[in-house]
BADREN-678114 format. One line per field, with one value per atom (N, C-alpha, C): residue in one letter; z, y, x; residue number from 1. Coordinates in Angstrom, 1 decimal, padded with zeros to 4 digits, always signed. Layout:
BEGIN
type: c(A | ...)
z: c(Z | ...)
y: c(Y | ...)
x: c(X | ...)
seq: c(NUM | ...)
! end
This chain:
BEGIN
type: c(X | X | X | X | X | X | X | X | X | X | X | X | X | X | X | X | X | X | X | X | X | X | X | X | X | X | X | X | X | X | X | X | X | X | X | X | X | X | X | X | X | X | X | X | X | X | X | X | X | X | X | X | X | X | X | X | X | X | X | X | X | X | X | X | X | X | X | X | X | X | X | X | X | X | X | X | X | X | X | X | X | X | X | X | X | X | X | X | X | X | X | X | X | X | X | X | X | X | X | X | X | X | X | X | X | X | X | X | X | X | X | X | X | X | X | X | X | X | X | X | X | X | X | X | X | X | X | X | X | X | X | X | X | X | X | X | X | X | X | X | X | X | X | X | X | X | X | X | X | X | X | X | X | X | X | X | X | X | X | X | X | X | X | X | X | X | X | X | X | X | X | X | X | X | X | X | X | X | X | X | X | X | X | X | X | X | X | X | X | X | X | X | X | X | X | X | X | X | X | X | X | X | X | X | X | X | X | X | X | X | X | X | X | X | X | X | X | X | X | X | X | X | X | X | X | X | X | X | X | X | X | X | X | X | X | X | X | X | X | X | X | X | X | X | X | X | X | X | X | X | X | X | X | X | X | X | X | X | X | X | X | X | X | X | X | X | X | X | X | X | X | X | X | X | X | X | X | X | X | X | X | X | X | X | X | X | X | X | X | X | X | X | X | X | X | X | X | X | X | X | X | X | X | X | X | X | X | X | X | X | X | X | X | X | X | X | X | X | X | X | X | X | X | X | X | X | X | X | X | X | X | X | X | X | X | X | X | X | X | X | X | X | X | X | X | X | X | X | X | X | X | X | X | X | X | X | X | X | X | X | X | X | X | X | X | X | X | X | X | X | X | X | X | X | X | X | X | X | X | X | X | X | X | X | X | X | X | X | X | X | X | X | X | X | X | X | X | X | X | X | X | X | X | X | X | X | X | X | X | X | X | X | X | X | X | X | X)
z: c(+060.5 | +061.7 | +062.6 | +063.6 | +064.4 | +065.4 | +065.9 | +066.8 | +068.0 | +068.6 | +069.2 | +068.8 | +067.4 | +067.0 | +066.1 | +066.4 | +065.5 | +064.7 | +063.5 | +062.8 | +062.6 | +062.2 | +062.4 | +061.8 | +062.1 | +061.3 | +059.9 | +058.8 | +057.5 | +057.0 | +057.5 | +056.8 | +057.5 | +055.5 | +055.6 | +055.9 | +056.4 | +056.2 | +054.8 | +054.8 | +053.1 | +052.9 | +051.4 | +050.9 | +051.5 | +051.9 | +053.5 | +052.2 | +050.5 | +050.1 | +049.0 | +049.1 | +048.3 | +047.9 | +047.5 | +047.0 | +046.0 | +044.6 | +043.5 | +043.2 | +043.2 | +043.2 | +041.9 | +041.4 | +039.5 | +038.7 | +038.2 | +037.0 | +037.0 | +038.9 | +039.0 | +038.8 | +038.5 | +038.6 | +037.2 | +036.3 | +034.5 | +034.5 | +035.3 | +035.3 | +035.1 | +034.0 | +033.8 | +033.6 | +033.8 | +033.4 | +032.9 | +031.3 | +030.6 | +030.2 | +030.4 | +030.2 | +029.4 | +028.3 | +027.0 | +027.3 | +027.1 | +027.1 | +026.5 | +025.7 | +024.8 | +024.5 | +023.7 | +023.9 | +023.3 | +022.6 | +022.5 | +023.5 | +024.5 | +025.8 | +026.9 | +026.9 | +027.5 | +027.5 | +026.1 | +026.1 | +026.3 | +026.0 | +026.1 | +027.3 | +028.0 | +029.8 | +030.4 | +031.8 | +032.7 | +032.9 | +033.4 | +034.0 | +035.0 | +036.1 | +037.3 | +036.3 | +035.4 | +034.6 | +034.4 | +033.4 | +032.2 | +033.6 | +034.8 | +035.2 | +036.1 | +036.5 | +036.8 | +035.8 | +034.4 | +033.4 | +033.5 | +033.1 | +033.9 | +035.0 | +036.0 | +037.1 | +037.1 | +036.6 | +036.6 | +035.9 | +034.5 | +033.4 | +033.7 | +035.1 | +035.9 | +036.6 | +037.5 | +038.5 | +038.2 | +036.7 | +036.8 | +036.0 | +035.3 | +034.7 | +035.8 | +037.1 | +038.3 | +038.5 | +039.2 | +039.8 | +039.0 | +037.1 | +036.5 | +036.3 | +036.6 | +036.3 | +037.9 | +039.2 | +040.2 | +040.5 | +039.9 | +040.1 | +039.7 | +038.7 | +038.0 | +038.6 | +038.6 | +039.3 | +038.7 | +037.3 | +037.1 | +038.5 | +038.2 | +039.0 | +040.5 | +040.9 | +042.3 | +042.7 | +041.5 | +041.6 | +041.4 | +040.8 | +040.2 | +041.7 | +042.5 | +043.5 | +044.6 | +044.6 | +046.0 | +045.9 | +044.6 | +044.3 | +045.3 | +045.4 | +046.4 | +045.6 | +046.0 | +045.5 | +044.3 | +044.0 | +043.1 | +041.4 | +042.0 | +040.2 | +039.3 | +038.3 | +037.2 | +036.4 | +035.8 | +034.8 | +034.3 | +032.7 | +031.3 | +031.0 | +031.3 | +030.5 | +029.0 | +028.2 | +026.7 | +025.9 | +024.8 | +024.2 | +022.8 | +023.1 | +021.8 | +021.2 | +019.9 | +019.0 | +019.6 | +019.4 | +019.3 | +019.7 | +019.6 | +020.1 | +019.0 | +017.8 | +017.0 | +017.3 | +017.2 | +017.5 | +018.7 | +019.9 | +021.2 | +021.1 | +020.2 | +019.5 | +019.0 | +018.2 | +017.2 | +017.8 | +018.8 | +019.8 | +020.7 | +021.3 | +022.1 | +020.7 | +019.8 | +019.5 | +018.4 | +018.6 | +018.3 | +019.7 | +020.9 | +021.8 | +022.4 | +021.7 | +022.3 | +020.7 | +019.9 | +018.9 | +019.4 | +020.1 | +020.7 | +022.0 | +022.2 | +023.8 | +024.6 | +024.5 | +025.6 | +026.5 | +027.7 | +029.1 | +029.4 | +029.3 | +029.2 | +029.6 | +030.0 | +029.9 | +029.2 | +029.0 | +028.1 | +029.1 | +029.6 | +030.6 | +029.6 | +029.7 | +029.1 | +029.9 | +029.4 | +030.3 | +030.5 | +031.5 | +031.3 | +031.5 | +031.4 | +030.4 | +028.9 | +028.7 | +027.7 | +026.6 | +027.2 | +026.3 | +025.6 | +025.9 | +025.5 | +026.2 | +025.0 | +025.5 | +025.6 | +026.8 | +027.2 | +027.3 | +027.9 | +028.1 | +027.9 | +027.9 | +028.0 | +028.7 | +029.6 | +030.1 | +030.3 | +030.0 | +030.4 | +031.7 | +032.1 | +033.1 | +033.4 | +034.5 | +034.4 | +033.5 | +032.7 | +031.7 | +032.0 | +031.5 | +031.2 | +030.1 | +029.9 | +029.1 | +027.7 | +027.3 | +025.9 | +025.5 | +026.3 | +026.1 | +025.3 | +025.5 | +024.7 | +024.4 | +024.5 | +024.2 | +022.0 | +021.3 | +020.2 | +019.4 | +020.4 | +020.6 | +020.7 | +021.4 | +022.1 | +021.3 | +020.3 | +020.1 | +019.6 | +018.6 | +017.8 | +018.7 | +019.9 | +020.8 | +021.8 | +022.0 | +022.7 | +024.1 | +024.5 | +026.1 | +026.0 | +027.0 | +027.2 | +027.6 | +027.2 | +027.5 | +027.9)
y: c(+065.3 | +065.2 | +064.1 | +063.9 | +062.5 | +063.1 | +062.3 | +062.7 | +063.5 | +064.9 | +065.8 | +067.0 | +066.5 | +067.3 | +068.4 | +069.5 | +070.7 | +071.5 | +071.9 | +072.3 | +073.7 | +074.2 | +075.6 | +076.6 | +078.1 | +078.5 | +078.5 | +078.7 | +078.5 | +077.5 | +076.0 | +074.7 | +074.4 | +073.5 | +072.4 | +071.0 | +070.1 | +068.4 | +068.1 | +067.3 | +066.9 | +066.4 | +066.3 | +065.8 | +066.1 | +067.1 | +067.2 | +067.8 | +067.8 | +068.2 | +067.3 | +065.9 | +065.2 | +064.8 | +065.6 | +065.6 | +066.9 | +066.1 | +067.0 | +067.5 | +069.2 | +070.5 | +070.7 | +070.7 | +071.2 | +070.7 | +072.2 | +071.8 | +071.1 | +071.1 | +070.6 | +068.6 | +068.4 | +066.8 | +066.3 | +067.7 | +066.9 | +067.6 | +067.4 | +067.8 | +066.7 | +066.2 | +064.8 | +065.4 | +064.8 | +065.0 | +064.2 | +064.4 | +063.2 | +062.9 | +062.2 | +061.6 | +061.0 | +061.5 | +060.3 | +060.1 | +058.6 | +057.5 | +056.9 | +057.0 | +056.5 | +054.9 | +054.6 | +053.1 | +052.2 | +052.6 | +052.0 | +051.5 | +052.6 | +052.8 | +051.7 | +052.2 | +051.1 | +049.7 | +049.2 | +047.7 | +047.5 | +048.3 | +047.6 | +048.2 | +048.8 | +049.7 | +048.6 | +048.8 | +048.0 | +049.0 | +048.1 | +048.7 | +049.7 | +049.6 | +050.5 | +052.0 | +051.8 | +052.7 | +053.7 | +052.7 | +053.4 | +054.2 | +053.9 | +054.2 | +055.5 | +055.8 | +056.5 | +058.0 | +057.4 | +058.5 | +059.2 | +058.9 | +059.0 | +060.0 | +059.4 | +060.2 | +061.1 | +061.7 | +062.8 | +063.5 | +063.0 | +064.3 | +064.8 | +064.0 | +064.6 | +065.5 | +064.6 | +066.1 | +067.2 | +067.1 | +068.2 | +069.3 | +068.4 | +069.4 | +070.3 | +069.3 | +069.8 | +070.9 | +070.8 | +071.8 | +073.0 | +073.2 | +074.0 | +074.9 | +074.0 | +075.1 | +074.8 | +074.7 | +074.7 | +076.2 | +076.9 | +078.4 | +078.4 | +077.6 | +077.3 | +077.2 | +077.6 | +077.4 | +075.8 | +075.7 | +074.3 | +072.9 | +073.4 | +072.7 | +072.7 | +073.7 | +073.5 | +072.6 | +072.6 | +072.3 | +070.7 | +070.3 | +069.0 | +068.5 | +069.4 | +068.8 | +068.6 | +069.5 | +069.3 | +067.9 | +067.1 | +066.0 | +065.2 | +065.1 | +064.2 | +062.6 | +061.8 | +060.6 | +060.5 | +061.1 | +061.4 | +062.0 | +062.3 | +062.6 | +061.7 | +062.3 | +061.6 | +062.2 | +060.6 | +060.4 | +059.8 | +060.0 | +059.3 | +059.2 | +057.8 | +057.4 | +057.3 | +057.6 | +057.0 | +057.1 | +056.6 | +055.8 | +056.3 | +057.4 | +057.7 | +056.5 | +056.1 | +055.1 | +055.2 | +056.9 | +056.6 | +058.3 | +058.4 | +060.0 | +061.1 | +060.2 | +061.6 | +062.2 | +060.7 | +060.7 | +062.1 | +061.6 | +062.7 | +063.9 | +064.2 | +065.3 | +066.2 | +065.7 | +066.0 | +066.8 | +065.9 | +066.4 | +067.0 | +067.3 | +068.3 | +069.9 | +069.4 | +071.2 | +071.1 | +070.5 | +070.8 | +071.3 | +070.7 | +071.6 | +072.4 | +073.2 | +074.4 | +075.3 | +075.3 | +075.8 | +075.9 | +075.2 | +075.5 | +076.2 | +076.3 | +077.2 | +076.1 | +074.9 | +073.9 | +073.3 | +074.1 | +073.9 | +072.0 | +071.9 | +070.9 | +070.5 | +069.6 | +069.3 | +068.3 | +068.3 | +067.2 | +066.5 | +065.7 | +064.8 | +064.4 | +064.9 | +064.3 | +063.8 | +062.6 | +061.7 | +062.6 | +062.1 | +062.9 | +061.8 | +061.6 | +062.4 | +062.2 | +061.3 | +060.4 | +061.5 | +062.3 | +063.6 | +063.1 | +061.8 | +061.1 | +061.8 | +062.5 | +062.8 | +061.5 | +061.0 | +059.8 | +060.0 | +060.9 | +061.3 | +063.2 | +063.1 | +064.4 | +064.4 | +065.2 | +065.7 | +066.4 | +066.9 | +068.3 | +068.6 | +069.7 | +070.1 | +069.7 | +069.9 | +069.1 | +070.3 | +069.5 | +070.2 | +069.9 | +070.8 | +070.0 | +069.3 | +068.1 | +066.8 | +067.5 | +067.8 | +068.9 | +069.7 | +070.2 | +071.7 | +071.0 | +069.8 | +069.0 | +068.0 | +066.9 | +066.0 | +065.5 | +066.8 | +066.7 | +066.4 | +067.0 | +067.2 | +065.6 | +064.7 | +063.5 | +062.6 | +062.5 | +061.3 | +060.3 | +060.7 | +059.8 | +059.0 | +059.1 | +058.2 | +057.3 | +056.1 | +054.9 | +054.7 | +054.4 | +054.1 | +053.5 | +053.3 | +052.4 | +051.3 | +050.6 | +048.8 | +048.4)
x: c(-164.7 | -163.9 | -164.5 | -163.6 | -163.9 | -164.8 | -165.8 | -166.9 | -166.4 | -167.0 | -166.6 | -165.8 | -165.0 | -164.0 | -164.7 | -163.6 | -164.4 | -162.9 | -163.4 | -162.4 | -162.6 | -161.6 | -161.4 | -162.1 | -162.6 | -163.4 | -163.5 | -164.1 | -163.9 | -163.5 | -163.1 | -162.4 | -163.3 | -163.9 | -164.9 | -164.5 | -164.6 | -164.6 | -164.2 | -163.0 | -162.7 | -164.7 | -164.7 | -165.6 | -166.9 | -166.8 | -168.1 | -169.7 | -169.1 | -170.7 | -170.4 | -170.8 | -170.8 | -171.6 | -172.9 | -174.0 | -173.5 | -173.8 | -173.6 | -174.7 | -174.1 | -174.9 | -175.4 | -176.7 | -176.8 | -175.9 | -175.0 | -173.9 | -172.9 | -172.0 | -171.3 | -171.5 | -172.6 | -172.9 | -172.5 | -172.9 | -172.0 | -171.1 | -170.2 | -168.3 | -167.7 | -167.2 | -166.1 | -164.4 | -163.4 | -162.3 | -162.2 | -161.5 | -160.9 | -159.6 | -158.9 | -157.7 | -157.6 | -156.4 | -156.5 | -154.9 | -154.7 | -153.5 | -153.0 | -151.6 | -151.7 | -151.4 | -152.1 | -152.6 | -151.4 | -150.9 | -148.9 | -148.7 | -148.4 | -147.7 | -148.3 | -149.8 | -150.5 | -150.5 | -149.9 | -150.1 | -148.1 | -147.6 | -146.0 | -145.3 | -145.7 | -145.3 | -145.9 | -145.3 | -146.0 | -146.9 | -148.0 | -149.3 | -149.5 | -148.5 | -148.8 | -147.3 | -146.8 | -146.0 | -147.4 | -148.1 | -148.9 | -149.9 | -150.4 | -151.6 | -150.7 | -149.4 | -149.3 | -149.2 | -148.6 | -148.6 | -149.9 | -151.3 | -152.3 | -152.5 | -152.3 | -152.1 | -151.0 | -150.4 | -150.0 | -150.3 | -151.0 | -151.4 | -152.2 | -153.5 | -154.6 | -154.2 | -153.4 | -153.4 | -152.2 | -151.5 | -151.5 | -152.1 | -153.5 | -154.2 | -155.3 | -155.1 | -155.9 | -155.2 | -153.8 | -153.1 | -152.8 | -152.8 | -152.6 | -154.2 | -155.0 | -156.3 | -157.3 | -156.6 | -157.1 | -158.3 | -157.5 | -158.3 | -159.9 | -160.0 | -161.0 | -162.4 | -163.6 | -164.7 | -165.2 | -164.9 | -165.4 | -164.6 | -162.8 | -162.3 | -162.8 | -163.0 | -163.3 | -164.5 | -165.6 | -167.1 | -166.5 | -165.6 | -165.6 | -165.0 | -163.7 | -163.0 | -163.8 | -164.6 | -166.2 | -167.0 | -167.2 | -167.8 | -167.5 | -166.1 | -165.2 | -165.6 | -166.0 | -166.4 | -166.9 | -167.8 | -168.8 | -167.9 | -167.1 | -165.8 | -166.0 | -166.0 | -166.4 | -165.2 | -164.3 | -163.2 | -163.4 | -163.1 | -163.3 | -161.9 | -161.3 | -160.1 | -160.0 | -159.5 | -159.7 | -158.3 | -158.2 | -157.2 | -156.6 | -155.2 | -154.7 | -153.8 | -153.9 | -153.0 | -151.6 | -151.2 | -150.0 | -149.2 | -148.3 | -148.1 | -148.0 | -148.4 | -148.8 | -150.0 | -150.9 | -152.4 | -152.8 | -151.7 | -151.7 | -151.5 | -150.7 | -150.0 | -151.2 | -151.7 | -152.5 | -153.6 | -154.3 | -154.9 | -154.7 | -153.5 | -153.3 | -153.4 | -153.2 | -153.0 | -154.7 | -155.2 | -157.2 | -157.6 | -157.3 | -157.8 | -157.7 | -155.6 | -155.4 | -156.1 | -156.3 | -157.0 | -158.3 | -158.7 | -160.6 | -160.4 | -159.1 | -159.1 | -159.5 | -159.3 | -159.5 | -158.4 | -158.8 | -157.5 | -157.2 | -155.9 | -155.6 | -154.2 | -153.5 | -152.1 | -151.8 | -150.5 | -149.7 | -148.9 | -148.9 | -147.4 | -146.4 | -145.7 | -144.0 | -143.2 | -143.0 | -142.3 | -140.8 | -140.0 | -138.5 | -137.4 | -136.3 | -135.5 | -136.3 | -136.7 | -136.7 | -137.8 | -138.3 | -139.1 | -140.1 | -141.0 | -142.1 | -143.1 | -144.3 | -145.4 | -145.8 | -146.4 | -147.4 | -149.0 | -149.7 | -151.0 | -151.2 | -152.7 | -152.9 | -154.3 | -154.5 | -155.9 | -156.4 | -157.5 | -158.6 | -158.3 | -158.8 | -159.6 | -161.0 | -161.4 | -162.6 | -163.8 | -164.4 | -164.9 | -166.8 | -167.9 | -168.9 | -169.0 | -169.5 | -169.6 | -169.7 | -170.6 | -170.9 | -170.2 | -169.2 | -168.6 | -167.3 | -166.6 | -165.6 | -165.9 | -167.1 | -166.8 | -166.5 | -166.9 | -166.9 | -165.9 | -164.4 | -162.8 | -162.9 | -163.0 | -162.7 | -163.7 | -164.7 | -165.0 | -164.7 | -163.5 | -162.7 | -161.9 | -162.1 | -161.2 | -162.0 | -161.5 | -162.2 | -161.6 | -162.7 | -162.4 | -161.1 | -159.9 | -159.0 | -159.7 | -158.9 | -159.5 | -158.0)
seq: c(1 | 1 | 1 | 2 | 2 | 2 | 3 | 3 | 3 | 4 | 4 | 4 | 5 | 5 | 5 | 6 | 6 | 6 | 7 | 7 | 7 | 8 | 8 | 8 | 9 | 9 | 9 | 10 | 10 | 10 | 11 | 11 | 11 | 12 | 12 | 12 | 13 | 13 | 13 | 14 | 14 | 14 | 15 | 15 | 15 | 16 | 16 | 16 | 17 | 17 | 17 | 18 | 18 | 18 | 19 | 19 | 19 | 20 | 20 | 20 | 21 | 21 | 21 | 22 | 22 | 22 | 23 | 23 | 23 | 24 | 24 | 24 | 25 | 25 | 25 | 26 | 26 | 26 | 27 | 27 | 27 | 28 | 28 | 28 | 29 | 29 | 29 | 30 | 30 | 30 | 31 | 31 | 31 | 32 | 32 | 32 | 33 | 33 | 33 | 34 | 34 | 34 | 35 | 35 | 35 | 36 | 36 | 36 | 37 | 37 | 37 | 38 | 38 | 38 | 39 | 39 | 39 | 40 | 40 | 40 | 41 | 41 | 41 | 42 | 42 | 42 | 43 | 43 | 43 | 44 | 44 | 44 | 45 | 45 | 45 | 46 | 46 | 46 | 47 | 47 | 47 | 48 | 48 | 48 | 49 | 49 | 49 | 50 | 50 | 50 | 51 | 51 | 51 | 52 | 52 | 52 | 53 | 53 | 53 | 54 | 54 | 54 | 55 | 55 | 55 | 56 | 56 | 56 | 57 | 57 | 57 | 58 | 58 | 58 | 59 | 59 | 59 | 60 | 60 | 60 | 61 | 61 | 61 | 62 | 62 | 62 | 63 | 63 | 63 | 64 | 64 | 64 | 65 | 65 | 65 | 66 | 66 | 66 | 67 | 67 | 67 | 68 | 68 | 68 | 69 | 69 | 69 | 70 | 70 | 70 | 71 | 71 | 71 | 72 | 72 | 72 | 73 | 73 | 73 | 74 | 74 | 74 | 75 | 75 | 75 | 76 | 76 | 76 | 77 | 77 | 77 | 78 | 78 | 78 | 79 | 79 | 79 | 80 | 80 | 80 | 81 | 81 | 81 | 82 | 82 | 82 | 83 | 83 | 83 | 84 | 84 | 84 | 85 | 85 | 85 | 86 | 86 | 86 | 87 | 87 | 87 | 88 | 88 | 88 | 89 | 89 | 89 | 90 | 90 | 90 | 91 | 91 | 91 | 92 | 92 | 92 | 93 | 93 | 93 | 94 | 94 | 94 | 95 | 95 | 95 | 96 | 96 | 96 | 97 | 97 | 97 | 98 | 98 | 98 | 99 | 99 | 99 | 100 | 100 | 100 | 101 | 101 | 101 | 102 | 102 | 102 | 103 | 103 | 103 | 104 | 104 | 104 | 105 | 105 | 105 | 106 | 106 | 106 | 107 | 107 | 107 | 108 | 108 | 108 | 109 | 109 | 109 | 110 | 110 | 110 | 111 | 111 | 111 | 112 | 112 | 112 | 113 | 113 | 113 | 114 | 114 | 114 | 115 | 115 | 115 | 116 | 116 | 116 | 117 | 117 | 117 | 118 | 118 | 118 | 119 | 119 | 119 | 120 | 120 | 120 | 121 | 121 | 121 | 122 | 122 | 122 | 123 | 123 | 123 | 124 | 124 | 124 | 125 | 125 | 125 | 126 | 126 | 126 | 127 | 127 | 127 | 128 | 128 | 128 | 129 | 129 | 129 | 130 | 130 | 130 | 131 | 131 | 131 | 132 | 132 | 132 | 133 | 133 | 133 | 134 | 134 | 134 | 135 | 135 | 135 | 136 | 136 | 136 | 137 | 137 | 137 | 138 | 138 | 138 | 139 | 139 | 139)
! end
């Protein structure tokens, strides 16, 4: 808050602990994109697909203590974009990491019923990344 100002009991300052705590510092969320889409969508298309598979893998597993610890970072969030071929590729991968019990969403575009992306929850780095190596950063 702005100098003098005081906020109400119990509400912290957005971002007000942005010094990452222990575990919370290896919390990444990863987003995978499918890289089709990515090169033949316009760019601000493909970056929003993206942004929605995030936050609504945020808003579906908000409850989450991982999530909370990742949303306290504020600045400090750590996201790993990376790159499915194609929507089988995405496919494929969405159901290896509901088979490992790994919290995640799919964005489906609408009307048009195109899965585009899928993303974790924010996860610690080790706990999924074994799910995700076959896939390359987006470029």
């Amino acid at each position: 808050p702005a100098a003098g100002m005081r906020l109400p009991a119990g509400c912290a300052a957005p971002y007000s602990s942005m010094a990452a705590p222990g575990a919370a510092a290896g919390l990444v969320q990863y987003v995978v994109l499918r890289g089709d889409l990515a090169r033949s969508w316009p760019l601000g298309a493909a970056v929003a697909q993206a942004c929605h598979a995030a936050l609504a893998a945020i808003h579906a597993h908000r409850q989450h203590p991982d999530t909370s610890a990742y949303l306290e970072l504020g600045g400090a969030m750590r996201t790993v974009v990376l790159e499915a071929p194609d929507e089988a590729a995405l496919t494929a991968l969405a159901e290896t990491l509901k088979q490992h019990s790994i919290d995640h969403q799919v964005w489906t575009e609408q009307p048009e019923n195109v899965a585009t992306c899928l993303a974790l929850r924010p996860y610690p780095k080790d706990q999924v990344q074994q799910h995700l190596k076959k896939f390359k950063l987006l470029k």
